[in-house]
PyMOL Python script that loads the backbone (N, CA, C, O; Angstrom):
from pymol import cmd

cmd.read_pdbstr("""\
ATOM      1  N   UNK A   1     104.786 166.149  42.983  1.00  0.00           N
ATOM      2  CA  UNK A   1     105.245 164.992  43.700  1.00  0.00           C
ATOM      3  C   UNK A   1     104.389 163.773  43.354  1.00  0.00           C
ATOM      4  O   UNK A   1     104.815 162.631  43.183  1.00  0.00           O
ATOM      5  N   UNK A   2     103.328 164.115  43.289  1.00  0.00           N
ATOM      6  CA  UNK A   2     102.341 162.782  42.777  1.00  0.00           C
ATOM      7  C   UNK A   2     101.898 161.926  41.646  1.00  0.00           C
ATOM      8  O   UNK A   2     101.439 160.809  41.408  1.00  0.00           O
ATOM      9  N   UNK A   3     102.422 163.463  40.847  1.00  0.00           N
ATOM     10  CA  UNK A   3     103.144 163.024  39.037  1.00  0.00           C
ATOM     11  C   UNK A   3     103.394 162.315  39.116  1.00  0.00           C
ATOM     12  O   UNK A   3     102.872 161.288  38.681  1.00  0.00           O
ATOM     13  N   UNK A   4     105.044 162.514  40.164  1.00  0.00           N
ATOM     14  CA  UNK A   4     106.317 161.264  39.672  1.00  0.00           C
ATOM     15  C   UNK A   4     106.448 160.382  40.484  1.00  0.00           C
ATOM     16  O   UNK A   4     107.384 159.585  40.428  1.00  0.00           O
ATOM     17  N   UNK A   5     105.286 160.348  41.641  1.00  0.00           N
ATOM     18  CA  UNK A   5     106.209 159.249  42.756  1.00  0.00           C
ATOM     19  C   UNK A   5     104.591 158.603  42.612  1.00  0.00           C
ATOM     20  O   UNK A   5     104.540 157.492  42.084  1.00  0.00           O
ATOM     21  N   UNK A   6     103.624 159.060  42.930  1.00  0.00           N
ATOM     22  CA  UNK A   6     102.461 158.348  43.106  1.00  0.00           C
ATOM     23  C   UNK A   6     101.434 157.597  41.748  1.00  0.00           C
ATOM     24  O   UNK A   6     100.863 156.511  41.645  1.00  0.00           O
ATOM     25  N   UNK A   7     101.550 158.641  40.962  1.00  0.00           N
ATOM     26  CA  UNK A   7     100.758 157.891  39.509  1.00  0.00           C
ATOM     27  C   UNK A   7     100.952 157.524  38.674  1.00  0.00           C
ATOM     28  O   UNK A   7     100.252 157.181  37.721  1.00  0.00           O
ATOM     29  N   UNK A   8     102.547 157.521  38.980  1.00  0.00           N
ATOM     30  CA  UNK A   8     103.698 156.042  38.146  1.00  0.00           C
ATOM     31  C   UNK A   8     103.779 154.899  38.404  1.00  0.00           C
ATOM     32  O   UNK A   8     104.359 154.025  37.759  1.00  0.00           O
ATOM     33  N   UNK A   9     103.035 154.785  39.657  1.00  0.00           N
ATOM     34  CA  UNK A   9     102.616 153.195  39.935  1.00  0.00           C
ATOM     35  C   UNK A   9     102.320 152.464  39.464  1.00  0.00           C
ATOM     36  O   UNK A   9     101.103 152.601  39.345  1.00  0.00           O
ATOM     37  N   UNK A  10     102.758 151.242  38.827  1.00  0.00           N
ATOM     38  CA  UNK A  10     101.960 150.483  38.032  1.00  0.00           C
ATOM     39  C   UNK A  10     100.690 149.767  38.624  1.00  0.00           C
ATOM     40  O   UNK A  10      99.616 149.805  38.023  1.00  0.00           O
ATOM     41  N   UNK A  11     100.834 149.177  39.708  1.00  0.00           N
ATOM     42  CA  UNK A  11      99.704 148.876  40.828  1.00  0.00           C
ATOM     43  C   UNK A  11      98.765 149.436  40.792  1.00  0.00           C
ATOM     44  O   UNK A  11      97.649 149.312  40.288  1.00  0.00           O
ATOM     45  N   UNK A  12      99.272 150.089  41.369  1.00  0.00           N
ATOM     46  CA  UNK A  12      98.003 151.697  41.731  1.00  0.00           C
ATOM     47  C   UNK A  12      97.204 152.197  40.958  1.00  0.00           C
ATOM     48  O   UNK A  12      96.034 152.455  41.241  1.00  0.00           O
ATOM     49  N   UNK A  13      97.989 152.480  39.410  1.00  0.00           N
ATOM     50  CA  UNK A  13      97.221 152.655  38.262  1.00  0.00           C
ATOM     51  C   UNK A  13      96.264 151.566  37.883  1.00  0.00           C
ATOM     52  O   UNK A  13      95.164 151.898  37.441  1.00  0.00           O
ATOM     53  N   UNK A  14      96.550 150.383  38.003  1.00  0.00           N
ATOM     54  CA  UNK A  14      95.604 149.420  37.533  1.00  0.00           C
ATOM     55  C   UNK A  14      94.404 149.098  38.506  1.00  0.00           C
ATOM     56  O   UNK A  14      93.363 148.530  38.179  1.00  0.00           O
ATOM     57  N   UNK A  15      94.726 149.547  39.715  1.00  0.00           N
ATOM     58  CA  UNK A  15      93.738 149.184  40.804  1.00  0.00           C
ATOM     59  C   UNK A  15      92.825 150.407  40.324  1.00  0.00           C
ATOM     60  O   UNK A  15      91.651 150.177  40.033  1.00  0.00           O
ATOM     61  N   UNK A  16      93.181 151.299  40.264  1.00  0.00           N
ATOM     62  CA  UNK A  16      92.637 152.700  39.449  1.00  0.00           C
ATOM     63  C   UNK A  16      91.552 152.883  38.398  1.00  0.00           C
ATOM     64  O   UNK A  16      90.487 153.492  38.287  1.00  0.00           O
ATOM     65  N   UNK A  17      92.256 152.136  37.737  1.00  0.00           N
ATOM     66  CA  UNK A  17      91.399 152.021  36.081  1.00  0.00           C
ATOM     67  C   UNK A  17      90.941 151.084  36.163  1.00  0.00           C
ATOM     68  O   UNK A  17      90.214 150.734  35.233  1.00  0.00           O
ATOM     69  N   UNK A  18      91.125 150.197  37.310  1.00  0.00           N
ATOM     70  CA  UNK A  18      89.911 148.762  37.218  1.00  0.00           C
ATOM     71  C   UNK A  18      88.934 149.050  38.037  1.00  0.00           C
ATOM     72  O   UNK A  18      88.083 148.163  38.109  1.00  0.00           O
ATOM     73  N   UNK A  19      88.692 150.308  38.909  1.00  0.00           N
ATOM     74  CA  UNK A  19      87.520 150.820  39.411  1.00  0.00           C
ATOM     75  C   UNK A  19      87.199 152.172  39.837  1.00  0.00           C
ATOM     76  O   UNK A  19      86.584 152.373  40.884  1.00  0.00           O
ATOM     77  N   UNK A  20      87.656 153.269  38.938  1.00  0.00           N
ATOM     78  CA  UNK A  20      87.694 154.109  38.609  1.00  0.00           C
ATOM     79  C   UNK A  20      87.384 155.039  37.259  1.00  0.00           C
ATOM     80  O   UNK A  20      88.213 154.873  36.364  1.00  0.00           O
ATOM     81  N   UNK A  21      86.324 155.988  36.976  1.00  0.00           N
ATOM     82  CA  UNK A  21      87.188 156.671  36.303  1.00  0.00           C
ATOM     83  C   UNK A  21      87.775 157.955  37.086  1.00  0.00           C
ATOM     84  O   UNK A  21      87.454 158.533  38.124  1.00  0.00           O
ATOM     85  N   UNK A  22      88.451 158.076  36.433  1.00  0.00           N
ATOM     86  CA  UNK A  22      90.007 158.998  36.805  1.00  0.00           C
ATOM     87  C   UNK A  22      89.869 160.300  35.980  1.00  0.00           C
ATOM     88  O   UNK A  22      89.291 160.263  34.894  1.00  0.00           O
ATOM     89  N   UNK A  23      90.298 161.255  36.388  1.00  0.00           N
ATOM     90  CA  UNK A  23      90.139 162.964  36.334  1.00  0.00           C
ATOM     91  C   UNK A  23      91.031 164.229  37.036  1.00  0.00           C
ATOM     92  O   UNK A  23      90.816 165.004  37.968  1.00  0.00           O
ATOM     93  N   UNK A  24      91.827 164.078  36.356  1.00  0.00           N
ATOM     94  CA  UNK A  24      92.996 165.301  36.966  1.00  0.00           C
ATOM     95  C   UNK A  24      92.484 166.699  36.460  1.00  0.00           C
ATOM     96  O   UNK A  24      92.199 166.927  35.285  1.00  0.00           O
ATOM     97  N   UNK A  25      92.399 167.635  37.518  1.00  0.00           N
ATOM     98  CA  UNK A  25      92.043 168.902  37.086  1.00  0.00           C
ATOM     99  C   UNK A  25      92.768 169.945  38.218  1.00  0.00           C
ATOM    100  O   UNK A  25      92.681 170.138  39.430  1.00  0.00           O
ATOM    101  N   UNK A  26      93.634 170.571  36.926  1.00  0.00           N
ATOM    102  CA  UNK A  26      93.569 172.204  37.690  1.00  0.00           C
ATOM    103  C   UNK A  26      92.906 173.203  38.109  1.00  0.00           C
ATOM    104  O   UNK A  26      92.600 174.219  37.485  1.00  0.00           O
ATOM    105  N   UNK A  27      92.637 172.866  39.372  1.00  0.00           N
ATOM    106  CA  UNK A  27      91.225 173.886  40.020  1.00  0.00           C
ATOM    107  C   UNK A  27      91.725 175.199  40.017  1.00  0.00           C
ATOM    108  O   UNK A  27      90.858 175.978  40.412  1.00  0.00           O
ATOM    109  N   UNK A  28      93.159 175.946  39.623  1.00  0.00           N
ATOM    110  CA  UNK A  28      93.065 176.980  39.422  1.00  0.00           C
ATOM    111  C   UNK A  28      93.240 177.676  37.820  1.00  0.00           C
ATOM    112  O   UNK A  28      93.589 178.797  37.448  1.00  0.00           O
ATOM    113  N   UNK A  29      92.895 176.656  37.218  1.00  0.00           N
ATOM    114  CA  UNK A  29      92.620 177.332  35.653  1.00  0.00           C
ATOM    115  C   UNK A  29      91.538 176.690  34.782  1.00  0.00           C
ATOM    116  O   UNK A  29      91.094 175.563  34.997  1.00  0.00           O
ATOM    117  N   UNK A  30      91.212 177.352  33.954  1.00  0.00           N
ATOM    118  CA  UNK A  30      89.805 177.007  33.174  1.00  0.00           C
ATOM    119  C   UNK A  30      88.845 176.858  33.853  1.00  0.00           C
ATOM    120  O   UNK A  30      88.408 177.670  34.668  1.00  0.00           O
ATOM    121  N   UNK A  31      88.174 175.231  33.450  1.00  0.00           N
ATOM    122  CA  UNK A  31      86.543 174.878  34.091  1.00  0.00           C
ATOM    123  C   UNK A  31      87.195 174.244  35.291  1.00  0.00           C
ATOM    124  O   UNK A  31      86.330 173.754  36.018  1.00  0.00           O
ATOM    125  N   UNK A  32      88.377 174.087  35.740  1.00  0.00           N
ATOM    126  CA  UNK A  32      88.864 173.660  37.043  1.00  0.00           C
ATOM    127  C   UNK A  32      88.274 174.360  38.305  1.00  0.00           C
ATOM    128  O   UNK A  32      87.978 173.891  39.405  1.00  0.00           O
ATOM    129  N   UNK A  33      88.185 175.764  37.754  1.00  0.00           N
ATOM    130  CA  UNK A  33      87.882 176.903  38.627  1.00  0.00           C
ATOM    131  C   UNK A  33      86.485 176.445  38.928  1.00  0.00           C
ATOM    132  O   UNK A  33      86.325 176.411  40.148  1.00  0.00           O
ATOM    133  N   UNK A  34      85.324 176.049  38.206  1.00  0.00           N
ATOM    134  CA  UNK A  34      84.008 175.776  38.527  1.00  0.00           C
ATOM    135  C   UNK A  34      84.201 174.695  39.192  1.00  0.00           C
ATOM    136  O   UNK A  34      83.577 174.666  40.252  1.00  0.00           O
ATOM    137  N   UNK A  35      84.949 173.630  38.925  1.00  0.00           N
ATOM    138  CA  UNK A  35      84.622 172.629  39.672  1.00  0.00           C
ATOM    139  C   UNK A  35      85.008 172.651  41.118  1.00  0.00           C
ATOM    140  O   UNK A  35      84.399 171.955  41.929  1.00  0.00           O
ATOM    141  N   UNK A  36      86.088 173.497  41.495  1.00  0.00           N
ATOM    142  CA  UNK A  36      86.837 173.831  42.777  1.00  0.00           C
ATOM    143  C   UNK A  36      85.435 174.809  43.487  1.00  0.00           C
ATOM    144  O   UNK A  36      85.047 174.646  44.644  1.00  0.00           O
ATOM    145  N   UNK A  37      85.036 175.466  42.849  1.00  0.00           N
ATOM    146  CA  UNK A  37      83.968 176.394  43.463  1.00  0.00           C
ATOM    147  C   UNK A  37      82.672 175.370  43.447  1.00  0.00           C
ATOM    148  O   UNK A  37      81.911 176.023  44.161  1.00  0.00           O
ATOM    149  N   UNK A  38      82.123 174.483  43.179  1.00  0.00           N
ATOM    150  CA  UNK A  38      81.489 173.397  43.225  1.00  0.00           C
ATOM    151  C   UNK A  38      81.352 172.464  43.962  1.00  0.00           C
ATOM    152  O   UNK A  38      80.288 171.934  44.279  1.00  0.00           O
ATOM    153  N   UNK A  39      82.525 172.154  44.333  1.00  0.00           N
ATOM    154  CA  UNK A  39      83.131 171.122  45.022  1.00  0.00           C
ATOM    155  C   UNK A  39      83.591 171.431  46.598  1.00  0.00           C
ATOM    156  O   UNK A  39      83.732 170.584  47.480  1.00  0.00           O
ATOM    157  N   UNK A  40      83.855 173.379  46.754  1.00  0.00           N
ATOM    158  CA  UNK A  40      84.702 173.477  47.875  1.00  0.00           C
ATOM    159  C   UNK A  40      85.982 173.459  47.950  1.00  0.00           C
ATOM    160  O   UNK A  40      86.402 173.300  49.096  1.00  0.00           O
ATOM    161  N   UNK A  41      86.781 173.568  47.116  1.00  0.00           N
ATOM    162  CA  UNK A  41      87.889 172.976  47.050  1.00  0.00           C
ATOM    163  C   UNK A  41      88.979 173.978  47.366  1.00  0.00           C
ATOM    164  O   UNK A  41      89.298 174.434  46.268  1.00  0.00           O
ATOM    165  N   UNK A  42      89.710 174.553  48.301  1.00  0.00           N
ATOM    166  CA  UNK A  42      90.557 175.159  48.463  1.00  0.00           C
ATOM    167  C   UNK A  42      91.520 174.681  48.959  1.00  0.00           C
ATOM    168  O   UNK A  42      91.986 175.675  49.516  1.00  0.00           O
ATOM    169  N   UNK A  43      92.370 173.657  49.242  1.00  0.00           N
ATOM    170  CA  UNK A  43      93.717 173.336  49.842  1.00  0.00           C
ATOM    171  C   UNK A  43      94.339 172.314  48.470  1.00  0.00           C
ATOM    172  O   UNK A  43      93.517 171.409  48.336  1.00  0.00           O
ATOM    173  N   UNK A  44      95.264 172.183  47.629  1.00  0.00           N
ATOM    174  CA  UNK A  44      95.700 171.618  46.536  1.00  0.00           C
ATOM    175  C   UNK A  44      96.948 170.600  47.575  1.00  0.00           C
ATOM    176  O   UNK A  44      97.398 170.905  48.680  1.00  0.00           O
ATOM    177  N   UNK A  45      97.205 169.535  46.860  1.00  0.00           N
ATOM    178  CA  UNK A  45      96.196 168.815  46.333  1.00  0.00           C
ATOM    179  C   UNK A  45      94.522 168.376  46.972  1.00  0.00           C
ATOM    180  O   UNK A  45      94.467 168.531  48.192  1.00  0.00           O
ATOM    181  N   UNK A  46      93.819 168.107  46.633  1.00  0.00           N
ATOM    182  CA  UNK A  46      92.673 167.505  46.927  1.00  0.00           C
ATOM    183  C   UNK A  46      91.941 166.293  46.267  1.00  0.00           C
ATOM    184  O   UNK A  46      91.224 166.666  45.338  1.00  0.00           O
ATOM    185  N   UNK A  47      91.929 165.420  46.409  1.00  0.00           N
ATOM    186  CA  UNK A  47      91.302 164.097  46.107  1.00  0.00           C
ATOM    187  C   UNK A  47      89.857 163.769  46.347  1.00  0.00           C
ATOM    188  O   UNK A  47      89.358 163.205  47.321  1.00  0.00           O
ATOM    189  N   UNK A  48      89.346 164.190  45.374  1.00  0.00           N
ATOM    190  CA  UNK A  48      87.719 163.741  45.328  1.00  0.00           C
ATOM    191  C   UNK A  48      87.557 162.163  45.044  1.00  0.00           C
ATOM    192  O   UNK A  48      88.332 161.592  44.277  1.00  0.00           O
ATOM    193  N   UNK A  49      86.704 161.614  45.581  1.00  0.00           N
ATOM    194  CA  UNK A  49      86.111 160.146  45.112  1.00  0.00           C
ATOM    195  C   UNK A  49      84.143 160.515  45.508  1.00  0.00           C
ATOM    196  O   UNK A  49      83.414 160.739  46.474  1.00  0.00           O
ATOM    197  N   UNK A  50      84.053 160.331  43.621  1.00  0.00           N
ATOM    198  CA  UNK A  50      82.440 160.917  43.507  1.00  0.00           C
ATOM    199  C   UNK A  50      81.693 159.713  43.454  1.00  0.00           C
ATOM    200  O   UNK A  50      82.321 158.694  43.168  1.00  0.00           O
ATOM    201  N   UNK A  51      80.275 159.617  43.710  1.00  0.00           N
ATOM    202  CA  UNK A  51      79.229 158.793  43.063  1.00  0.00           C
ATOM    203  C   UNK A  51      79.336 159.231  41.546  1.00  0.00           C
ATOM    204  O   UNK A  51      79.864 160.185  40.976  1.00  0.00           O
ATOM    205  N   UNK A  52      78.444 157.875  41.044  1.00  0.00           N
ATOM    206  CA  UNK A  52      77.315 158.193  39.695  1.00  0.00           C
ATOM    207  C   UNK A  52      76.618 159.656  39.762  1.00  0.00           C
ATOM    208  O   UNK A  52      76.059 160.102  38.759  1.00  0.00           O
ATOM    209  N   UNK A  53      76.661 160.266  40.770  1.00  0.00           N
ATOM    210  CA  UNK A  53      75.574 161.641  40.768  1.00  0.00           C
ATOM    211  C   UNK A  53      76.226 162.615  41.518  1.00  0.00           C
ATOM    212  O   UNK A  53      75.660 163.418  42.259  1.00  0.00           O
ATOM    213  N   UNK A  54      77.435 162.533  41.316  1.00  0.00           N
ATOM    214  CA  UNK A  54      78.926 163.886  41.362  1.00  0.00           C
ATOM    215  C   UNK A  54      78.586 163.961  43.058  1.00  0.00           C
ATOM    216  O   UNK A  54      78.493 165.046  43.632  1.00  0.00           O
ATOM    217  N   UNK A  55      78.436 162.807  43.676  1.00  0.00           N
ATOM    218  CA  UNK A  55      78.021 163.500  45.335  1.00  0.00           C
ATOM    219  C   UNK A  55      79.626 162.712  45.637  1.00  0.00           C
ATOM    220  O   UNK A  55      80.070 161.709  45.077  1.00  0.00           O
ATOM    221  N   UNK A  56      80.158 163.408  46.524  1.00  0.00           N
ATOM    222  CA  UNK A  56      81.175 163.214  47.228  1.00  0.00           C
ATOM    223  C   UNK A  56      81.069 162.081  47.974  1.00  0.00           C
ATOM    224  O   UNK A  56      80.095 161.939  48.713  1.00  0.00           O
ATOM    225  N   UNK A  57      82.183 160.993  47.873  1.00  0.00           N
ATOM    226  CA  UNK A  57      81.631 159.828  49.080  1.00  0.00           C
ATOM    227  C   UNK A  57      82.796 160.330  49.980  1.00  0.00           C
ATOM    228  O   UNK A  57      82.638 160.704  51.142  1.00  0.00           O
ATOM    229  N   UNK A  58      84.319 160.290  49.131  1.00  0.00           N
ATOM    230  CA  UNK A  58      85.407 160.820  49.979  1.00  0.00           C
ATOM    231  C   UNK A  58      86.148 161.849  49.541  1.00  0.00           C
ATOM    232  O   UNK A  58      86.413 162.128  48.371  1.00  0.00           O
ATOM    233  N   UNK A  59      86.471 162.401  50.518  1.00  0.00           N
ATOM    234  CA  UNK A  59      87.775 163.913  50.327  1.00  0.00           C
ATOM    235  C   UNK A  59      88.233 163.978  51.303  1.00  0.00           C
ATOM    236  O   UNK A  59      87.925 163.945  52.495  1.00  0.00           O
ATOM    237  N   UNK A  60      89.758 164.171  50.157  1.00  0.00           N
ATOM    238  CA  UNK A  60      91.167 164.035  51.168  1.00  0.00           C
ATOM    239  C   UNK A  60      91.582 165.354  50.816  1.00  0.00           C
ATOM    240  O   UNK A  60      91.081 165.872  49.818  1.00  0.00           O
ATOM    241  N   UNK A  61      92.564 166.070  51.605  1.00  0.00           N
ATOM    242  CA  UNK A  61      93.008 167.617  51.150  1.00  0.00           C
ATOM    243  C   UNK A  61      94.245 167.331  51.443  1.00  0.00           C
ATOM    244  O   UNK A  61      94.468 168.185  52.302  1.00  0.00           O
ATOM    245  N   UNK A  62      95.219 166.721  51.332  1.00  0.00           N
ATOM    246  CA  UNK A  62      97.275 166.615  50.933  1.00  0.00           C
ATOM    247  C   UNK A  62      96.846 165.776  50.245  1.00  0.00           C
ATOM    248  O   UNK A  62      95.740 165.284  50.019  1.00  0.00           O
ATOM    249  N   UNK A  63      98.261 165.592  49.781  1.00  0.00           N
ATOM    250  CA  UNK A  63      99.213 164.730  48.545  1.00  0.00           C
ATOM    251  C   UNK A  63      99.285 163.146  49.689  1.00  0.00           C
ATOM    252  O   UNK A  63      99.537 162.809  50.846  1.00  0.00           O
ATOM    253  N   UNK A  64      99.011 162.791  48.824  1.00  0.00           N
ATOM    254  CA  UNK A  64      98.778 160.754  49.284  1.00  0.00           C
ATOM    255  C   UNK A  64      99.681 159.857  48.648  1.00  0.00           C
ATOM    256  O   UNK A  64      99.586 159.657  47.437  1.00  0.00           O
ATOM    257  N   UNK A  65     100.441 159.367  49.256  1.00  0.00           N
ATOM    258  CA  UNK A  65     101.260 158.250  48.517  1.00  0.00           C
ATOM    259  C   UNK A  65      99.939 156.738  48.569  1.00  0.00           C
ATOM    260  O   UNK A  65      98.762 156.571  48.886  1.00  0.00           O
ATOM    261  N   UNK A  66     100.982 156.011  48.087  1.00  0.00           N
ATOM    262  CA  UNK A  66     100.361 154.630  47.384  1.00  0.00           C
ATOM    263  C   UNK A  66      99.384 154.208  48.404  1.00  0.00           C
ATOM    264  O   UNK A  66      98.172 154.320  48.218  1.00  0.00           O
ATOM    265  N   UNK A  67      99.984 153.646  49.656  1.00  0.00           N
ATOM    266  CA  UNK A  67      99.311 152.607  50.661  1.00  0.00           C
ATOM    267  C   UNK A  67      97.855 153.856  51.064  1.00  0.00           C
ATOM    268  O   UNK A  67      96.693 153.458  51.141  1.00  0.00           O
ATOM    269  N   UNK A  68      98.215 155.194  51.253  1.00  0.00           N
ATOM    270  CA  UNK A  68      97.260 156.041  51.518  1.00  0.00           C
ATOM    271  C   UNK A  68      96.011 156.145  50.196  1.00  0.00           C
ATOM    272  O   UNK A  68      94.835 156.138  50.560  1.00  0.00           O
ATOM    273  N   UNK A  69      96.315 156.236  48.733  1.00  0.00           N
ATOM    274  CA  UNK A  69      95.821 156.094  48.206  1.00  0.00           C
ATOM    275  C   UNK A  69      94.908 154.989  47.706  1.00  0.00           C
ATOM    276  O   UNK A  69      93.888 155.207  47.053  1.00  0.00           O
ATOM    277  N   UNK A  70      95.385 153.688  48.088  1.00  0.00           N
ATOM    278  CA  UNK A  70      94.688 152.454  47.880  1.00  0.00           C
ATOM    279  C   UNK A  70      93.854 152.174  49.044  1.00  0.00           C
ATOM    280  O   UNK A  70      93.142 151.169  49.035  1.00  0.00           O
ATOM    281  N   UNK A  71      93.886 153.618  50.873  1.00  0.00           N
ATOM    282  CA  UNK A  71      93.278 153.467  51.730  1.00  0.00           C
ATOM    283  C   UNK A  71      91.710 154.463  51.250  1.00  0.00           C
ATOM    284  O   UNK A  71      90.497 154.498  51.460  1.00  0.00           O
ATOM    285  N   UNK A  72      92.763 155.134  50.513  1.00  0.00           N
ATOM    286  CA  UNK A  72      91.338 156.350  50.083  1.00  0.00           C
ATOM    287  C   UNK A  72      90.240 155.300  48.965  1.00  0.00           C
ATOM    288  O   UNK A  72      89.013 155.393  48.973  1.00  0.00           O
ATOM    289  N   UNK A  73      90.834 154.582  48.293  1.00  0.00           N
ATOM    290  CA  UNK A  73      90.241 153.739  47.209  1.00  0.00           C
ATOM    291  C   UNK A  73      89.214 152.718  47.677  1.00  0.00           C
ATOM    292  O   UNK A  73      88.175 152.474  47.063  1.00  0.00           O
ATOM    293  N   UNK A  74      89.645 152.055  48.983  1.00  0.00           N
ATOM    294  CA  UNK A  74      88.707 151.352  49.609  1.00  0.00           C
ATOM    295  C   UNK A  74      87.697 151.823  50.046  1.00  0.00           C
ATOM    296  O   UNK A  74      86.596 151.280  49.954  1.00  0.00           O
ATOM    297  N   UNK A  75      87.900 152.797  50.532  1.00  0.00           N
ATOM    298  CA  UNK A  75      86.559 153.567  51.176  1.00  0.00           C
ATOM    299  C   UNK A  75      85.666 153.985  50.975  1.00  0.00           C
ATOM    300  O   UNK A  75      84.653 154.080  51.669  1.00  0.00           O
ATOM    301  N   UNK A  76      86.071 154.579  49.158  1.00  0.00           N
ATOM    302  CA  UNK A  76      85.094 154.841  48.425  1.00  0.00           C
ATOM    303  C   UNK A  76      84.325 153.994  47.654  1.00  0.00           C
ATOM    304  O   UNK A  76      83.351 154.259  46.951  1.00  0.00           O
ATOM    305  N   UNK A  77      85.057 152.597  47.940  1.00  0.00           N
ATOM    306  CA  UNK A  77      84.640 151.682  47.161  1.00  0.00           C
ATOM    307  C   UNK A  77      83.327 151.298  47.961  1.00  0.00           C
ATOM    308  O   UNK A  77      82.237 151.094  47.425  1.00  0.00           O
ATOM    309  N   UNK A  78      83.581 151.230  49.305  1.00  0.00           N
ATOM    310  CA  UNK A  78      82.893 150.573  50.578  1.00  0.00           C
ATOM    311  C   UNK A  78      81.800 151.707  50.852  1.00  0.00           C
ATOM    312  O   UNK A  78      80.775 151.426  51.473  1.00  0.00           O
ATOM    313  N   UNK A  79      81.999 152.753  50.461  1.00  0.00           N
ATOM    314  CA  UNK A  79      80.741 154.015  51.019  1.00  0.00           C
ATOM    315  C   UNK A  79      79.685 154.331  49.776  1.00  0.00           C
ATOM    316  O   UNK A  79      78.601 154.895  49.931  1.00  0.00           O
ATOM    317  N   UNK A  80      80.319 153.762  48.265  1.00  0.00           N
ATOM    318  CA  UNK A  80      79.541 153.484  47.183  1.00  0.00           C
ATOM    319  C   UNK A  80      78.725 152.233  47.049  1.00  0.00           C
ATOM    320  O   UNK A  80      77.567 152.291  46.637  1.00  0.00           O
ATOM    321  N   UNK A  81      79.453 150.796  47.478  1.00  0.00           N
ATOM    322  CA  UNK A  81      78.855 149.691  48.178  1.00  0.00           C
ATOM    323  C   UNK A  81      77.178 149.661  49.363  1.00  0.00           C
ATOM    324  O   UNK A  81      76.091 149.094  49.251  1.00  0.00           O
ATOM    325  N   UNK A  82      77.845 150.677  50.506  1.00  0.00           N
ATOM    326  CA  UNK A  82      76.932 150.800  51.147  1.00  0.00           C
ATOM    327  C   UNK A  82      75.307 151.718  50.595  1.00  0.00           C
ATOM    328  O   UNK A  82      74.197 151.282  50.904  1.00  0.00           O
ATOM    329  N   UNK A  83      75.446 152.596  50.025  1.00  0.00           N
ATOM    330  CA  UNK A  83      75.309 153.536  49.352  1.00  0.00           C
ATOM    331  C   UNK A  83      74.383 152.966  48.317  1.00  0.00           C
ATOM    332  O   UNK A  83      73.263 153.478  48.305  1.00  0.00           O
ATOM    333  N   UNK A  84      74.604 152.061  47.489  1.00  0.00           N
ATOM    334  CA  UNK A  84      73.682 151.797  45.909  1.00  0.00           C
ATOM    335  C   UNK A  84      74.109 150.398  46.262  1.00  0.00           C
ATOM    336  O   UNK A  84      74.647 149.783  45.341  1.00  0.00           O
ATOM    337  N   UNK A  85      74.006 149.919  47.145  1.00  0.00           N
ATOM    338  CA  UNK A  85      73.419 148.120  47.444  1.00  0.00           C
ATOM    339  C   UNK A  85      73.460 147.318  45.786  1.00  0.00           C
ATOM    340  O   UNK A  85      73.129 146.139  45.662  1.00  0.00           O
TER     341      UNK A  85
END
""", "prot")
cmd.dss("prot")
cmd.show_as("cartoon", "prot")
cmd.util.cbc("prot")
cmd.orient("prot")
């Protein structure tokens, strides 16, 4: 669902890649599996937003459309802000 409805955004994508990097992984195959066991990660989808030093600022566990996703985007923007001044 997030394939086709959420990261076809043109918006979204650019708000994305203008302060992001970005990382899709299948936590149930390959090195997905380490990072899910790393991370905690058991409910799919799950939305990590990391520091510079892989620490979690935010995690979401469902599927997020746009306005939710650009709510998750702020936050991490604002808890990385607070965070490394």
């Amino acid at each position: 669902m997030m394939d086709e409805d959420v990261f076809t955004d043109k918006a979204l994508a650019n708000y994305y890649n203008d302060n992001f990097i970005n990382y899709k992984v299948d936590c149930e195959r390959g090195n997905g599996i380490n990072l899910a066991t790393i991370y905690s990660v058991s409910n799919y989808p799950t939305l990590l937003y990391l520091d510079h030093k892989g620490n979690i600022l935010v995690s979401y566990e469902r599927a997020a459309y746009q306005s939710k996703m650009m709510e998750l985007g702020e936050d991490a923007i604002k808890k990385y802000k607070n965070k490394f001044p």
